[in-house]
C-alpha positions as CSV (number, residue, x, y, z in Angstrom):
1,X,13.3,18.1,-22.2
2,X,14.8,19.4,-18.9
3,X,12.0,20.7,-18.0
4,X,9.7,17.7,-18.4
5,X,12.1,15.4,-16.4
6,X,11.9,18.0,-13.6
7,X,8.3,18.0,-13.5
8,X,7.9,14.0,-13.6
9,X,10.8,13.6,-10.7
10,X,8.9,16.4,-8.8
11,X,5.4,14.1,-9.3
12,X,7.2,11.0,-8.5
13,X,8.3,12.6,-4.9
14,X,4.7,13.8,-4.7
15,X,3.4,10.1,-5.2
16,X,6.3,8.4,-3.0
17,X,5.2,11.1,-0.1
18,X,1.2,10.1,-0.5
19,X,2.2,6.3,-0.6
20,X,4.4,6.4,2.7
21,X,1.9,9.0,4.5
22,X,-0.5,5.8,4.2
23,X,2.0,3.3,5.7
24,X,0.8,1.8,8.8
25,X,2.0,-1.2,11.2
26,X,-1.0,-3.6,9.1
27,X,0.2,-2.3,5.9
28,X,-0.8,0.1,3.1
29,X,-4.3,2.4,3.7
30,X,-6.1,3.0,1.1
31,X,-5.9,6.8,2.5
32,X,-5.5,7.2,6.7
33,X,-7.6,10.6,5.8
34,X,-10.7,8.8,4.6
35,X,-10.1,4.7,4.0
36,X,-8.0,4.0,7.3
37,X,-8.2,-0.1,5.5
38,X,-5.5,-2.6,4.1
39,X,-7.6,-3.1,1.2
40,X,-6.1,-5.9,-1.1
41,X,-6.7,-4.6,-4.6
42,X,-5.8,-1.2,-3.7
43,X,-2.6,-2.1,-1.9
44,X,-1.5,-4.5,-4.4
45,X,-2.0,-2.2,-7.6
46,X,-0.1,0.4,-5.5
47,X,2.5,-2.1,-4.9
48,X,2.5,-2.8,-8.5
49,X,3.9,0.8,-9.3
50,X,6.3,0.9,-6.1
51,X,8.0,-2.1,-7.1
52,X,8.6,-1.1,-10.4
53,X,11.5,1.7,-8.4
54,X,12.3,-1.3,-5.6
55,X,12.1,1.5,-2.9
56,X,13.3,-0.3,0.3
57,X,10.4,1.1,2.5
58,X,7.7,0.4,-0.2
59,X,9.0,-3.2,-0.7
60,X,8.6,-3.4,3.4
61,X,4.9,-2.4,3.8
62,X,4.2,-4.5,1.0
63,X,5.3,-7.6,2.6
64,X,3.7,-6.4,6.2
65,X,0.3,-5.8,4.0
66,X,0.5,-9.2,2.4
67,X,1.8,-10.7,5.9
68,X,-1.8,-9.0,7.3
69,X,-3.7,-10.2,4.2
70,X,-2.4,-14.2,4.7
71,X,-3.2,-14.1,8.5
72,X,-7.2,-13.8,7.8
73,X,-7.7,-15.8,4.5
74,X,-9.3,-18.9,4.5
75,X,-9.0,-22.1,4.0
76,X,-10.0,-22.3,0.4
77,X,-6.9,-19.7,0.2
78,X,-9.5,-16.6,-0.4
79,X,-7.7,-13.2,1.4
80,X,-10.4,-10.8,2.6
81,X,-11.2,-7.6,0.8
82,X,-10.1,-5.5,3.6
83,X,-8.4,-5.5,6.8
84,X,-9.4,-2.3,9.6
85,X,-6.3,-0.5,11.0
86,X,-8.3,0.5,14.3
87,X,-9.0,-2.9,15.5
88,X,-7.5,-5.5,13.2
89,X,-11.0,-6.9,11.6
90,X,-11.5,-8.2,8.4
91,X,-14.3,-8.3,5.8
């Protein structure tokens, strides 16, 4: 049993590292290596798992990504699918 509680706390730093690499000033990317987006279904199911351990730097993207996410919905309260890091448009 040791072993399998090594090998899960050694995944969960994996995950936690690939989660913050992906942290920008906007919010969460999807991946800076190939989706450099604040995508809102991506972010939020990521967010989903990161709050479940109430990490204080997790918790603080979210709430930039869902800051980024309110500034461009609209006024029937739709958020866009995705937000680009580069230049700040949304689709």
């Amino acid at each position: 049993m040791k072993n399998g509680k090594k090998l899960v706390d050694q995944a969960v730093k994996v995950a936690r590292g690939i989660v913050e690499k992906n942290f920008s000033k906007i919010g969460i990317a999807a991946s800076v290596d190939g989706y450099p987006q604040v995508w809102s279904r991506d972010s939020n199911i990521t967010f989903l798992g990161a709050a479940l351990k109430r990490e204080p730097k997790a918790m603080a993207a979210f709430k930039v990504t869902l800051d980024t996410l309110a500034k461009y919905q609209d006024r029937f309260g739709q958020a866009p699918c995705l937000v680009h890091i580069a230049d700040g448009s949304a689709e």
